[in-house]
PDB file of N, CA, C and O in Angstrom, chain B, residues numbered from 101:
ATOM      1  N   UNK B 101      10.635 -42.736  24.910  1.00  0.00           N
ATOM      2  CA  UNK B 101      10.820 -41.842  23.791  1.00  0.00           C
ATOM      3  C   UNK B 101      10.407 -42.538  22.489  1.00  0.00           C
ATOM      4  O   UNK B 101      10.467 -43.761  22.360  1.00  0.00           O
ATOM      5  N   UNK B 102       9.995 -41.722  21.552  1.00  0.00           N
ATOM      6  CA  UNK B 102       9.730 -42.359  20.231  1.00  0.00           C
ATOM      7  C   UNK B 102      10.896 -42.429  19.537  1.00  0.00           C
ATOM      8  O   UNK B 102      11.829 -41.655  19.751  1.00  0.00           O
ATOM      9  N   UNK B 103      10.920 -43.343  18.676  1.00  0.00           N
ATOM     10  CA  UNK B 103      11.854 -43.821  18.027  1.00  0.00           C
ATOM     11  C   UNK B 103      11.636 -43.695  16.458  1.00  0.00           C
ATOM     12  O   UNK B 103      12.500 -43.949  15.619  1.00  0.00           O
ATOM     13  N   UNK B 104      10.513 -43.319  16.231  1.00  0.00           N
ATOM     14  CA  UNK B 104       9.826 -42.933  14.743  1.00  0.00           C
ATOM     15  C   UNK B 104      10.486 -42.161  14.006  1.00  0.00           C
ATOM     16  O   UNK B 104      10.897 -41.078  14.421  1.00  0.00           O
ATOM     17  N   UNK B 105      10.717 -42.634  12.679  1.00  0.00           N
ATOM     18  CA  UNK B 105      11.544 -41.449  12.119  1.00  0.00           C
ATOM     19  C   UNK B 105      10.539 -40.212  11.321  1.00  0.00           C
ATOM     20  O   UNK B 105      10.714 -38.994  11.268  1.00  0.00           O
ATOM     21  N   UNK B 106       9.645 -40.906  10.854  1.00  0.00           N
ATOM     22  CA  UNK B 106       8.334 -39.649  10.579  1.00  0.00           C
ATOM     23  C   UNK B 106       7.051 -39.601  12.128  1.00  0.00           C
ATOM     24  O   UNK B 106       6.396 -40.640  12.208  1.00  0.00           O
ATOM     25  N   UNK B 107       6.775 -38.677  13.073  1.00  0.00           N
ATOM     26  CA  UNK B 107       5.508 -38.737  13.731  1.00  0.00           C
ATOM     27  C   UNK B 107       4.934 -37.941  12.503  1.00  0.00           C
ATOM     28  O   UNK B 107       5.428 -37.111  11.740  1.00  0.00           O
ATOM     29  N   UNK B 108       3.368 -38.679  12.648  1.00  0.00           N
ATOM     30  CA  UNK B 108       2.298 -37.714  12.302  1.00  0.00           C
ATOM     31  C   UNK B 108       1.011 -37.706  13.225  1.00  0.00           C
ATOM     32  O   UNK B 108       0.302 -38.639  13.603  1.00  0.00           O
ATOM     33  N   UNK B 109       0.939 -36.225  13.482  1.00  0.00           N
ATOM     34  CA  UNK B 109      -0.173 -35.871  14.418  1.00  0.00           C
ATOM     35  C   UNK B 109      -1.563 -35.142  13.592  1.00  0.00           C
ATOM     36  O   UNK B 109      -1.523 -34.251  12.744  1.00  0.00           O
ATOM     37  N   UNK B 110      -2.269 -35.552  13.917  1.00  0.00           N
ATOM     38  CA  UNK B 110      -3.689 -35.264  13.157  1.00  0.00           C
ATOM     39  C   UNK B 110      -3.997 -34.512  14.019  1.00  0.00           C
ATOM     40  O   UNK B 110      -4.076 -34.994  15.149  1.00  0.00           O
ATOM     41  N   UNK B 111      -4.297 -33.027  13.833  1.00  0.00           N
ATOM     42  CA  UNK B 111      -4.773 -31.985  14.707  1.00  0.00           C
ATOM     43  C   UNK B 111      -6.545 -30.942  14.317  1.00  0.00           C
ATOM     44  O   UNK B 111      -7.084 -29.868  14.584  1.00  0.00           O
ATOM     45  N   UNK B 112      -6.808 -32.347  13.465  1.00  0.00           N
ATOM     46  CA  UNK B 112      -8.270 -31.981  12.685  1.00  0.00           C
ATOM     47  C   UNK B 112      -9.440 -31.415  13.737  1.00  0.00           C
ATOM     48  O   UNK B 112      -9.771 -32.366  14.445  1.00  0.00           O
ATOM     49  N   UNK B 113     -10.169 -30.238  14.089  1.00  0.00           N
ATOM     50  CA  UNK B 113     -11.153 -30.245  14.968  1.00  0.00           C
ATOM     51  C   UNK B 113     -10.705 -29.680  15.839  1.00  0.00           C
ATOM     52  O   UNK B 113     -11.500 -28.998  16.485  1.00  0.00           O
ATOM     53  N   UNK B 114      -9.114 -29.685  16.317  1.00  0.00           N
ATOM     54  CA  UNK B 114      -9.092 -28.689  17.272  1.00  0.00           C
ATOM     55  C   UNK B 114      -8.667 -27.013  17.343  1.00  0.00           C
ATOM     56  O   UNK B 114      -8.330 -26.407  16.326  1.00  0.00           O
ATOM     57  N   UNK B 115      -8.732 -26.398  18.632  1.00  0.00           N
ATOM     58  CA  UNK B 115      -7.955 -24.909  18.408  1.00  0.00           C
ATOM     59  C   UNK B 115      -6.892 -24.941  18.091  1.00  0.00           C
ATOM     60  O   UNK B 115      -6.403 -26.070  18.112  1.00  0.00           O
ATOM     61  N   UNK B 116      -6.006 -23.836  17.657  1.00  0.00           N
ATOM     62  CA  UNK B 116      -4.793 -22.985  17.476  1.00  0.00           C
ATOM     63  C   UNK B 116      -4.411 -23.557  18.735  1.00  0.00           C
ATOM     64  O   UNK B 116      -3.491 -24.361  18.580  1.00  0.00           O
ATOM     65  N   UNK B 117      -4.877 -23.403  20.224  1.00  0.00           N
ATOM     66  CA  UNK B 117      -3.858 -23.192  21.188  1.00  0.00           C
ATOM     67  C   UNK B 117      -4.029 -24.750  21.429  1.00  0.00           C
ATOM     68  O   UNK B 117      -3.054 -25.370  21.853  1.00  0.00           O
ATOM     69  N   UNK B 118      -5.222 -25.412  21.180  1.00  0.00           N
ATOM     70  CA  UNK B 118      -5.037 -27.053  21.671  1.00  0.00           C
ATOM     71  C   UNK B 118      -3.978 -27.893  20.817  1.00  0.00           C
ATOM     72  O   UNK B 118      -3.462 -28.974  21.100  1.00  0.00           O
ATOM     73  N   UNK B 119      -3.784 -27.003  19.575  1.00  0.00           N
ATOM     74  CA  UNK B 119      -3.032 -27.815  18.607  1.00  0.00           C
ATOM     75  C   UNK B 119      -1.139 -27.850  19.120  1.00  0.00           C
ATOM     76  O   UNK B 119      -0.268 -28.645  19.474  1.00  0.00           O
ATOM     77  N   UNK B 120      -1.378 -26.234  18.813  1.00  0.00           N
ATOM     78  CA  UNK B 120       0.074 -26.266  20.005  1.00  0.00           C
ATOM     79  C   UNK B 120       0.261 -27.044  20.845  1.00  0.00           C
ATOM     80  O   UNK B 120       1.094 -27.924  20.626  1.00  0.00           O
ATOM     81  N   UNK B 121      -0.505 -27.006  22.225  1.00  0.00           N
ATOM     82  CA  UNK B 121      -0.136 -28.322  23.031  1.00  0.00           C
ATOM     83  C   UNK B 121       0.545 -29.477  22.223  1.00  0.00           C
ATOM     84  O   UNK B 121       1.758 -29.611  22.056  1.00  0.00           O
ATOM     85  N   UNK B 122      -0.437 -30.274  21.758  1.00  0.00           N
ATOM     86  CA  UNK B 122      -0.127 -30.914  21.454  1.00  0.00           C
ATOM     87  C   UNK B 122       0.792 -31.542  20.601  1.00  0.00           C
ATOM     88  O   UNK B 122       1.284 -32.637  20.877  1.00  0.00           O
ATOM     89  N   UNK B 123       1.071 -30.871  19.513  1.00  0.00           N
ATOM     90  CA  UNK B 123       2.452 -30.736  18.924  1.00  0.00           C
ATOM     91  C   UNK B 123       3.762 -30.172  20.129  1.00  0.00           C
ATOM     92  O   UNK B 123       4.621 -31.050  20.050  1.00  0.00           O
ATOM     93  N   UNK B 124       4.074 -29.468  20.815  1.00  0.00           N
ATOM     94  CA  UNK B 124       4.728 -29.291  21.444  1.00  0.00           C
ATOM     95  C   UNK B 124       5.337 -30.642  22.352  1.00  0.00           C
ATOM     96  O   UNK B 124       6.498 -30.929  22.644  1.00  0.00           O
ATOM     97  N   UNK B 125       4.200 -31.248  22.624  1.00  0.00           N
ATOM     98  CA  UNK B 125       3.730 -32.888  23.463  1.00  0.00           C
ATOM     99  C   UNK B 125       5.138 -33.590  22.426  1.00  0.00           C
ATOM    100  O   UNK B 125       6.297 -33.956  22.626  1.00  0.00           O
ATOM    101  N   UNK B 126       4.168 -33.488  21.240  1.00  0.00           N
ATOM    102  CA  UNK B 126       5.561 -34.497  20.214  1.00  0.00           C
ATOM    103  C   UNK B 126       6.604 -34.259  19.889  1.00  0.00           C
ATOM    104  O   UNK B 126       7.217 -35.306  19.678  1.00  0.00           O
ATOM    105  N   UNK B 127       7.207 -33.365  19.713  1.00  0.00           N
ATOM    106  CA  UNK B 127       8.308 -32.424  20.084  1.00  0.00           C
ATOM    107  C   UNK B 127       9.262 -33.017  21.432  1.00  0.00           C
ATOM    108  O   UNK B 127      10.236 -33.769  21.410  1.00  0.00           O
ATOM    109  N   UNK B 128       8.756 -32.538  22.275  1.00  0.00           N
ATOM    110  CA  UNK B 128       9.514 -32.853  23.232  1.00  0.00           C
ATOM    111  C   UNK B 128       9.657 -34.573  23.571  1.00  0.00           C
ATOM    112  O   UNK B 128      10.524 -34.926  24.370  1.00  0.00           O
ATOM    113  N   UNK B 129       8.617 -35.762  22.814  1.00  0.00           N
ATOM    114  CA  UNK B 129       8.687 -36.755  23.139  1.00  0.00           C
ATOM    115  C   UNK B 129       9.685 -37.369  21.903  1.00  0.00           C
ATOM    116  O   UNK B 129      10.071 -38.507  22.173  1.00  0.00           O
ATOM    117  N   UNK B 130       9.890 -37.151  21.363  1.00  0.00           N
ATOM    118  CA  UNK B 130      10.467 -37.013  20.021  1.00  0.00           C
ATOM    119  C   UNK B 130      11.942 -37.402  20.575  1.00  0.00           C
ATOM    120  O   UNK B 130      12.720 -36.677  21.194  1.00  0.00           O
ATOM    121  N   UNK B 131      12.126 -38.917  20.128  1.00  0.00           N
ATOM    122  CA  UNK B 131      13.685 -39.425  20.279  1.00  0.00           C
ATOM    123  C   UNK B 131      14.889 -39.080  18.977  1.00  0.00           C
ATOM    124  O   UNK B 131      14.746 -38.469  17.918  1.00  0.00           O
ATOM    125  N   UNK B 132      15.766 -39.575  19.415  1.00  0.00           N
ATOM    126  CA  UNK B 132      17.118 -39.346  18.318  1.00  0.00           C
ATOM    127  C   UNK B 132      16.976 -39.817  16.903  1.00  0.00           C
ATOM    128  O   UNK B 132      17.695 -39.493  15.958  1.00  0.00           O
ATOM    129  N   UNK B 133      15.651 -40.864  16.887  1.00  0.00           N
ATOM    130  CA  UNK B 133      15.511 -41.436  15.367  1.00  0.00           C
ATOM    131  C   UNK B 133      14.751 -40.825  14.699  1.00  0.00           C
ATOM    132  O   UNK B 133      14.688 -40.911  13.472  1.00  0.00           O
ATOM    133  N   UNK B 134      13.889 -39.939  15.579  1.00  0.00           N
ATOM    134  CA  UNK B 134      12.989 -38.635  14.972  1.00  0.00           C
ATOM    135  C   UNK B 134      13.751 -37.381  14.114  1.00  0.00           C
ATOM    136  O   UNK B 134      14.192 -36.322  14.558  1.00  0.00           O
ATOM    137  N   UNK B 135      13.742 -37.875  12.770  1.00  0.00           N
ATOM    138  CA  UNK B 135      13.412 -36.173  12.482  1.00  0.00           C
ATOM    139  C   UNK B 135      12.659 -35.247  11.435  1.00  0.00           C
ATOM    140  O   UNK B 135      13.191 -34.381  10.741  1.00  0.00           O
ATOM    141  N   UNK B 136      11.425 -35.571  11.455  1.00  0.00           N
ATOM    142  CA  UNK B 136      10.293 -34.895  11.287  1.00  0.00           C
ATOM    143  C   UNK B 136       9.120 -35.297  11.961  1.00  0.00           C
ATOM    144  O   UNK B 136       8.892 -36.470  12.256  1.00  0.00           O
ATOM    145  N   UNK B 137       8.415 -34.404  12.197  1.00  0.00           N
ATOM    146  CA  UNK B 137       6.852 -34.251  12.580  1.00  0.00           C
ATOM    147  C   UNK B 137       6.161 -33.819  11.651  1.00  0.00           C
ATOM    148  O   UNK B 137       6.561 -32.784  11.117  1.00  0.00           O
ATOM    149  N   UNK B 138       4.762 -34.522  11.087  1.00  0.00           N
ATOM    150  CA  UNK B 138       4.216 -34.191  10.314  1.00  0.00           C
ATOM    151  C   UNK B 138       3.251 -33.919  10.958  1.00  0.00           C
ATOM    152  O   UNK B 138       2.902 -34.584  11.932  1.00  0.00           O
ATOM    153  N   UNK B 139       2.450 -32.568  10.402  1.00  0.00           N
ATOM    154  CA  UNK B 139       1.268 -31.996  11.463  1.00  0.00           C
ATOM    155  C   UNK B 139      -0.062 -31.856  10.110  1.00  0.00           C
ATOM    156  O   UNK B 139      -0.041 -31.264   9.031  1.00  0.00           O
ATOM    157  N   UNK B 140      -0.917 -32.528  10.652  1.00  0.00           N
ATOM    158  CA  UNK B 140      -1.987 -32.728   9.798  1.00  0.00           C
ATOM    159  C   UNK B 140      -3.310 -31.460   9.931  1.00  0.00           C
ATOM    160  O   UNK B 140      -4.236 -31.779  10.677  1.00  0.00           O
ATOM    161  N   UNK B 141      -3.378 -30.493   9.449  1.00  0.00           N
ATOM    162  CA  UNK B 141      -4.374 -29.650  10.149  1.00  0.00           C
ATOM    163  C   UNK B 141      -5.035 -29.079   9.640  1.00  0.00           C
ATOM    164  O   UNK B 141      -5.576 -28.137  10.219  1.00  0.00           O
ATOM    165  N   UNK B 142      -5.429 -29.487   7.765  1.00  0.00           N
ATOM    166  CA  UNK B 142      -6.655 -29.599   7.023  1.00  0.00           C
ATOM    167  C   UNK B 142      -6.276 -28.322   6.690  1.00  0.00           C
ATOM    168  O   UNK B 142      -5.631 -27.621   7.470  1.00  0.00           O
ATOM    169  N   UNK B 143      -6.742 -27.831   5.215  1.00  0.00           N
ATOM    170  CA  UNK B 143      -6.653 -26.928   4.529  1.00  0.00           C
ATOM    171  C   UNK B 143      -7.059 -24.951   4.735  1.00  0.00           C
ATOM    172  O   UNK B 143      -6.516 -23.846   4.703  1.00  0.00           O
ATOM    173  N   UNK B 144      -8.638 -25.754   4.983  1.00  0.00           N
ATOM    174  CA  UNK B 144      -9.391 -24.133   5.070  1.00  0.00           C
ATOM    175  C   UNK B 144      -9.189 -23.736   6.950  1.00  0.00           C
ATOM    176  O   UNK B 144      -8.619 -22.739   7.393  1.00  0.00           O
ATOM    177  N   UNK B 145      -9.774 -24.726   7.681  1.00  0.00           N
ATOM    178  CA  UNK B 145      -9.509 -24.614   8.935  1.00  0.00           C
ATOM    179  C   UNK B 145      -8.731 -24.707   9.247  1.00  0.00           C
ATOM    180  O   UNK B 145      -8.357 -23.948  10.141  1.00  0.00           O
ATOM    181  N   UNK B 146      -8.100 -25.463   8.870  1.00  0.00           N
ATOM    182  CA  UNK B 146      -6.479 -25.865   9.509  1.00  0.00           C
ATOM    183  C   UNK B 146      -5.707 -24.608   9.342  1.00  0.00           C
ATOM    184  O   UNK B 146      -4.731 -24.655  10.091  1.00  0.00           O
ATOM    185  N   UNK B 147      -5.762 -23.095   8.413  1.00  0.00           N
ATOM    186  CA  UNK B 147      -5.088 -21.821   8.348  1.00  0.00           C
ATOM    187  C   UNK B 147      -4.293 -21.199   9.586  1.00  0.00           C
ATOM    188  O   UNK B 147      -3.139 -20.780   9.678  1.00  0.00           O
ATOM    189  N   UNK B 148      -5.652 -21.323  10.778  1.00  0.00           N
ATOM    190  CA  UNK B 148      -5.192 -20.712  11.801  1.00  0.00           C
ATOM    191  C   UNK B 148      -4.401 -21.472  12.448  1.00  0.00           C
ATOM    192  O   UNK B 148      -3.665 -20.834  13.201  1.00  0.00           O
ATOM    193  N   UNK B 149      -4.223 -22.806  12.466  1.00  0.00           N
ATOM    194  CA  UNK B 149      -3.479 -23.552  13.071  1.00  0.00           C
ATOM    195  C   UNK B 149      -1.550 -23.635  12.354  1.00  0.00           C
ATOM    196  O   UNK B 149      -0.443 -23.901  12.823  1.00  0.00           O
ATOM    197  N   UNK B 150      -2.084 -23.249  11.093  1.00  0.00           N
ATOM    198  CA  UNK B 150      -0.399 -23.483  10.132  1.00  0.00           C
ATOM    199  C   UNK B 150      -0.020 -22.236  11.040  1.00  0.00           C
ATOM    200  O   UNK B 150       0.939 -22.353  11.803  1.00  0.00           O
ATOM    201  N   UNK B 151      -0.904 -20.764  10.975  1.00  0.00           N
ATOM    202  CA  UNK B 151      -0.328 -19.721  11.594  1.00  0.00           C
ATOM    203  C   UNK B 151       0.422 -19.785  13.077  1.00  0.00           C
ATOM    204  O   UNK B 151       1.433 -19.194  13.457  1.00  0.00           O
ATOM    205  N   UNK B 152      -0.327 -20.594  13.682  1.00  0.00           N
ATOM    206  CA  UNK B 152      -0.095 -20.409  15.017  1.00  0.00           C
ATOM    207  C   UNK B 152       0.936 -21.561  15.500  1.00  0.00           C
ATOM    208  O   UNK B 152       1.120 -21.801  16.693  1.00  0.00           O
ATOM    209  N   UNK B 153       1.739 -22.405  14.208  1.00  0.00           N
ATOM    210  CA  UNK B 153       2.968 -23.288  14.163  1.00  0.00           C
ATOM    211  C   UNK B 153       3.563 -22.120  13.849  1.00  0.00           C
ATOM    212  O   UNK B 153       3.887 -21.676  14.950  1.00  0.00           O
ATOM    213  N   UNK B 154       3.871 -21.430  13.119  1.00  0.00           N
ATOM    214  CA  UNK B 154       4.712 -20.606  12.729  1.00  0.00           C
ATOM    215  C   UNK B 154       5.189 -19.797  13.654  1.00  0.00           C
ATOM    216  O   UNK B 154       6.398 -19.633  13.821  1.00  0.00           O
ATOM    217  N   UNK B 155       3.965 -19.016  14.576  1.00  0.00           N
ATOM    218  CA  UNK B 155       3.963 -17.796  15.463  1.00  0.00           C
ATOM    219  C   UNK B 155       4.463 -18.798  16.634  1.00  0.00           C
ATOM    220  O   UNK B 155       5.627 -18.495  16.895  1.00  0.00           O
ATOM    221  N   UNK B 156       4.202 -19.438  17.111  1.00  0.00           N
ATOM    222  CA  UNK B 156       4.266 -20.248  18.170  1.00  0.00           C
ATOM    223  C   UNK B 156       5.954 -21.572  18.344  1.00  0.00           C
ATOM    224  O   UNK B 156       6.122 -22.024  19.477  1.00  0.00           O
ATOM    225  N   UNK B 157       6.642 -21.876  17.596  1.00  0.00           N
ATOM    226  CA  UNK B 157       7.152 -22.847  17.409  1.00  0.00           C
ATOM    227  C   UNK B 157       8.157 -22.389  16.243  1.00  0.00           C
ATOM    228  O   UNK B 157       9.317 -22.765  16.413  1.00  0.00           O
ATOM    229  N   UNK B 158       7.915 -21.685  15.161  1.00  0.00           N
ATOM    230  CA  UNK B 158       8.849 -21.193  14.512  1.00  0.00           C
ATOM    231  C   UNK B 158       9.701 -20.140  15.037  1.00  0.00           C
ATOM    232  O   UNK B 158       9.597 -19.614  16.145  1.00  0.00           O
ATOM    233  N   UNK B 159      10.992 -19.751  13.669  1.00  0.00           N
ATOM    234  CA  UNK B 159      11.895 -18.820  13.789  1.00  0.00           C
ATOM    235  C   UNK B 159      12.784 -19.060  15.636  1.00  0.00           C
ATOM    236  O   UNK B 159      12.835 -18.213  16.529  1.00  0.00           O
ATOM    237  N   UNK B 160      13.119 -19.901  15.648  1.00  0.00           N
ATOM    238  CA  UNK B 160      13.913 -20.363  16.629  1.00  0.00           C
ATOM    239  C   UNK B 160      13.499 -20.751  17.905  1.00  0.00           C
ATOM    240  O   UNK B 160      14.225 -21.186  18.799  1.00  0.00           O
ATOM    241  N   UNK B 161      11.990 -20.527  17.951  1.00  0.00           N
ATOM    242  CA  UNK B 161      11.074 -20.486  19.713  1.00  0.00           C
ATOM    243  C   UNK B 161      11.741 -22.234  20.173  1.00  0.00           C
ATOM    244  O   UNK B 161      12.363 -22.437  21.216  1.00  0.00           O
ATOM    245  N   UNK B 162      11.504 -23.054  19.389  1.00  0.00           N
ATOM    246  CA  UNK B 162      11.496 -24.494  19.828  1.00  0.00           C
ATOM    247  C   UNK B 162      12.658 -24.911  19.817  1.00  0.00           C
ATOM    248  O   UNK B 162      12.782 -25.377  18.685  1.00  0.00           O
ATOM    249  N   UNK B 163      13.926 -25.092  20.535  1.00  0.00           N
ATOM    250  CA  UNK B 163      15.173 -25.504  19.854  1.00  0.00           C
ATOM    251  C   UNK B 163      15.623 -26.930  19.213  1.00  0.00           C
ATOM    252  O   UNK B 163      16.701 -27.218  18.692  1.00  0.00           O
ATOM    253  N   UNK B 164      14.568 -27.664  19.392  1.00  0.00           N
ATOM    254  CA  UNK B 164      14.354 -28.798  18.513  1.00  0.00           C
ATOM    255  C   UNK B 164      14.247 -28.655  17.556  1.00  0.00           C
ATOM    256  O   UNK B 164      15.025 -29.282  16.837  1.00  0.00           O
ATOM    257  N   UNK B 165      13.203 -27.724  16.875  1.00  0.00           N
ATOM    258  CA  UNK B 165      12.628 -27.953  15.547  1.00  0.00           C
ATOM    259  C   UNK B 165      14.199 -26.968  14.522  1.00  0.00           C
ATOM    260  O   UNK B 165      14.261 -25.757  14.734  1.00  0.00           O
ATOM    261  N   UNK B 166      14.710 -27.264  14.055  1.00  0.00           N
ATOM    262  CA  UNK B 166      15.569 -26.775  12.813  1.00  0.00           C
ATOM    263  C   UNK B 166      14.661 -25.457  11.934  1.00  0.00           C
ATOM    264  O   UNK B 166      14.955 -24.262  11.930  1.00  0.00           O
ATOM    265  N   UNK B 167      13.579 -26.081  11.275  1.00  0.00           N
ATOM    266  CA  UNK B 167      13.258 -25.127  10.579  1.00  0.00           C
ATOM    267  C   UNK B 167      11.610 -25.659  10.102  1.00  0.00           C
ATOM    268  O   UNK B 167      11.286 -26.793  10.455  1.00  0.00           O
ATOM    269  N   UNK B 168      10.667 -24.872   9.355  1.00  0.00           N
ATOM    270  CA  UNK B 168       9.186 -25.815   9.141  1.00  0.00           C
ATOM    271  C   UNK B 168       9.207 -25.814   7.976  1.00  0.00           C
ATOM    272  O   UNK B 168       9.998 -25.026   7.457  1.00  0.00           O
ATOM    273  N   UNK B 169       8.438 -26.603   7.159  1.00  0.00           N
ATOM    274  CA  UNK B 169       8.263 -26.486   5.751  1.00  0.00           C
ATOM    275  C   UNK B 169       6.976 -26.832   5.394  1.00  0.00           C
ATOM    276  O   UNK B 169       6.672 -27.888   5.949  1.00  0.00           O
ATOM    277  N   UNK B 170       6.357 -26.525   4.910  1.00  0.00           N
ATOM    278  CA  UNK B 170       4.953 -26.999   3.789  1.00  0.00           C
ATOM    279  C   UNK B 170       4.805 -28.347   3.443  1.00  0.00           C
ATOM    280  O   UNK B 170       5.450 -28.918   2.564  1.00  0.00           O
ATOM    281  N   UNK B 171       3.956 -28.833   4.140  1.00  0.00           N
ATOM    282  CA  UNK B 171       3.733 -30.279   3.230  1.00  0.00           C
ATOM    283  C   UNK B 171       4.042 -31.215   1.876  1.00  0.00           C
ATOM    284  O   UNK B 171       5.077 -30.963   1.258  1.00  0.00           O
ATOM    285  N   UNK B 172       3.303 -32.124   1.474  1.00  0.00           N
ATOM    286  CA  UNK B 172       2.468 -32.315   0.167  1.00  0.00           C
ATOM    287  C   UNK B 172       1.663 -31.827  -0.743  1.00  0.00           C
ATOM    288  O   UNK B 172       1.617 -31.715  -1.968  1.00  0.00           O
ATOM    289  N   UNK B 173       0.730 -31.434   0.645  1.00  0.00           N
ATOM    290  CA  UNK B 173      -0.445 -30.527   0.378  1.00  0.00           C
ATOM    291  C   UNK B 173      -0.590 -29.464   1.028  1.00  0.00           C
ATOM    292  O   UNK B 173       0.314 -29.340   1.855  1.00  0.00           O
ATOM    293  N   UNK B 174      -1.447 -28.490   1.033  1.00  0.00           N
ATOM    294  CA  UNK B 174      -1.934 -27.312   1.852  1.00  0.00           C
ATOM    295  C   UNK B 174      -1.787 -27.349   3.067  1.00  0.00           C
ATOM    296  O   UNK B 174      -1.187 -26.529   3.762  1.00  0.00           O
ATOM    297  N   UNK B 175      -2.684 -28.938   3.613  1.00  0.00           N
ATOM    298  CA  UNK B 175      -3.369 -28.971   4.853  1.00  0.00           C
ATOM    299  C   UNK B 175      -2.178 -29.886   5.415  1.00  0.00           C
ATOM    300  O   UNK B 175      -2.610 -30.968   5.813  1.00  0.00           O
ATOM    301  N   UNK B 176      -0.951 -29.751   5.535  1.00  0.00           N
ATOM    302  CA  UNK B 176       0.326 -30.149   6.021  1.00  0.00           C
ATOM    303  C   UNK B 176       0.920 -29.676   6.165  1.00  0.00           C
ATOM    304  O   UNK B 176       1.109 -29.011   5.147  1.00  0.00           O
ATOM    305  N   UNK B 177       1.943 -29.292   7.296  1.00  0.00           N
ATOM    306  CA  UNK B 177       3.094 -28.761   8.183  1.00  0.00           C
ATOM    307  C   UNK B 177       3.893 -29.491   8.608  1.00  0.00           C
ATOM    308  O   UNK B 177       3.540 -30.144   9.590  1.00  0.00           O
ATOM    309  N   UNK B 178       5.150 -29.683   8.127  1.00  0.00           N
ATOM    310  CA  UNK B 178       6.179 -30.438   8.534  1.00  0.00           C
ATOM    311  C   UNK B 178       7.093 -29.459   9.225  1.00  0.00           C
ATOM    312  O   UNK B 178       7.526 -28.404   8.760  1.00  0.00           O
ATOM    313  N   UNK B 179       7.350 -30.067  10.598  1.00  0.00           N
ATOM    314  CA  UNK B 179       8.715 -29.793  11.790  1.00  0.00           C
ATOM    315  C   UNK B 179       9.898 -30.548  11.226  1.00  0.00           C
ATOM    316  O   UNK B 179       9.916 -31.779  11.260  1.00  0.00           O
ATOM    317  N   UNK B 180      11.111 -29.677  10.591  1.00  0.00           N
ATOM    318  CA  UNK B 180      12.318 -30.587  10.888  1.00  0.00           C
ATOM    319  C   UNK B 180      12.846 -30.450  11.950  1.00  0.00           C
ATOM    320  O   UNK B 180      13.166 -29.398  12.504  1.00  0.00           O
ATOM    321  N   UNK B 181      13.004 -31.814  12.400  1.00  0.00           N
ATOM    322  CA  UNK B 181      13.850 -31.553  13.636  1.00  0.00           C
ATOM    323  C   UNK B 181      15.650 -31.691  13.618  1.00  0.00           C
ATOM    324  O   UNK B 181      16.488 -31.090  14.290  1.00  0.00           O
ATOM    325  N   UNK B 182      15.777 -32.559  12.738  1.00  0.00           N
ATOM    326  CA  UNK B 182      17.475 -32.831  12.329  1.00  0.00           C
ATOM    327  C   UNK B 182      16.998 -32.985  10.395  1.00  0.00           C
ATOM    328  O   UNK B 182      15.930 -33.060   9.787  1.00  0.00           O
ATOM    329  N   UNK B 183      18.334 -32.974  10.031  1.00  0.00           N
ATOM    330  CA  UNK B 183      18.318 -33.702   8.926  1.00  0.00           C
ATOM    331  C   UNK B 183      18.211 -34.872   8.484  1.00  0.00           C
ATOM    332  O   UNK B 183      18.876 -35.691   9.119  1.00  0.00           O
ATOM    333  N   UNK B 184      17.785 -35.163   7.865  1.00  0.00           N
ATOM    334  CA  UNK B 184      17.796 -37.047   7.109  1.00  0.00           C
ATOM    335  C   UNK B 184      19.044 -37.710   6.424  1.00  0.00           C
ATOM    336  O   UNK B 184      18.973 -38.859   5.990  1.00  0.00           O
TER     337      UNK B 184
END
């Protein structure tokens, strides 16, 4: 298990549904010292991918994730998974 208290996954280049995978991947690998995932998935392209965190992983689907929030920037999606 990871022990990271921030993951960040760079999901630059791929689909909506490859991105899922793979965030889902960190999610579930995601230990007790984890709690956020930062999902990297670029601004203009990255759109369909923020959507398909939301549709896919938000509003209660994941029971890990607490709740999502907006980055820094645009092209960032943060998973809480617990509080800090």
């Amino acid at each position: 298990m990871l022990q990271t208290p921030i993951i960040e996954i760079d999901v630059h280049g791929l689909t909506a549904d490859q991105a899922i995978v793979r965030i889902e991947e960190k999610i579930k690998c995601a230990g007790a010292g984890t709690y956020r995932i930062r999902v990297i998935h670029g601004f203009h392209r990255g759109s369909s991918i923020q959507q398909a965190i939301y549709r896919e992983i938000g509003h209660g689907l994941n029971p890990k994730v607490l709740r999502i929030v907006g980055g820094d920037n645009p092209g960032i999606t943060e998973l809480i998974l617990r509080e800090y």
